[in-house]
C-alpha positions in Angstrom: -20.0 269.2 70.7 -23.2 267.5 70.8 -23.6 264.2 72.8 -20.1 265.2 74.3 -19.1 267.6 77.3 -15.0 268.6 77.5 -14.5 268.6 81.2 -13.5 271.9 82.0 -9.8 271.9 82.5 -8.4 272.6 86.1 -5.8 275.8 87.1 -6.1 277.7 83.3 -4.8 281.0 83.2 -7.0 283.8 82.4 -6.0 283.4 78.5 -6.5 279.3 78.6 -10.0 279.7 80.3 -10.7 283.4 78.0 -9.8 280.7 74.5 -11.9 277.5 76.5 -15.1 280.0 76.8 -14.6 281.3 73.7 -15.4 278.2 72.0 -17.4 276.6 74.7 -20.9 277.1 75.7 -21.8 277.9 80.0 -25.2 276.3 78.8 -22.5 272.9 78.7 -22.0 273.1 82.2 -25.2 273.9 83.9 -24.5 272.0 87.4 -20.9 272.7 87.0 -19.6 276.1 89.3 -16.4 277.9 88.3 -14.5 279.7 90.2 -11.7 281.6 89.5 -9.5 284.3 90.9 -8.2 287.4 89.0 -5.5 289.3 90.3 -4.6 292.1 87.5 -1.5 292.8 87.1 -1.9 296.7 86.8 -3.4 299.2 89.1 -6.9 300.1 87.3 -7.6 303.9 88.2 -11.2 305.1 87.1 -11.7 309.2 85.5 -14.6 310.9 84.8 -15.0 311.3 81.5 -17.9 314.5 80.3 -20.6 312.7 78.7 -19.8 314.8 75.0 -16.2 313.8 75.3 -17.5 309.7 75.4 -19.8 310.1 72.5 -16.8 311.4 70.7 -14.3 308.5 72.4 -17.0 305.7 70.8 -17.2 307.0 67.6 -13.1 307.6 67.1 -13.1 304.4 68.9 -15.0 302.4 66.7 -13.8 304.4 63.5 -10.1 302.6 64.8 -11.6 298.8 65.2 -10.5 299.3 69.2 -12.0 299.7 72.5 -12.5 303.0 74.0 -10.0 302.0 76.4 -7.4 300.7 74.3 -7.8 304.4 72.6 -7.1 306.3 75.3 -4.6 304.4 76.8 -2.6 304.8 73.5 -3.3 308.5 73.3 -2.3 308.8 77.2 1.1 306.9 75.8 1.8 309.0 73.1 0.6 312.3 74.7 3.5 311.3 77.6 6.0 310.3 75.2 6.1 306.4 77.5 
């Protein structure tokens, strides 16, 4: 988009403005703040994880194409039959 800014659309959702800055540049925008509120819709709950453990996590994780997350949230899943 050279010579031409795409004003930055008002009350997106946290997809809309994830796809907007996925194919828009911040470096657009430079005297433009944005503010935006994110309310998840889950409880996050951080664990300790032993550093050996995470080292094995990444590999398996990237091995899968996934997020170390994603992986074991999956394995948490099927390990509790949800």
């Amino acid at each position: 988009m050279v010579g031409k800014v795409e004003p930055i659309p008002d009350n997106m959702s946290i997809e809309e403005a994830s796809e907007f800055w996925d194919i828009h540049s911040v470096a657009d925008y430079p005297t433009r703040v944005v503010k935006m509120e994110f309310s998840p819709e889950e409880n996050l709950t951080l664990v300790a994880i032993a550093n050996d453990l995470l080292n094995l996590l990444e590999t398996e994780a990237k091995a899968r194409g996934v997020s170390i997350e994603t992986l074991v949230n999956l394995w948490i899943q099927e390990k509790l039959a949800v």
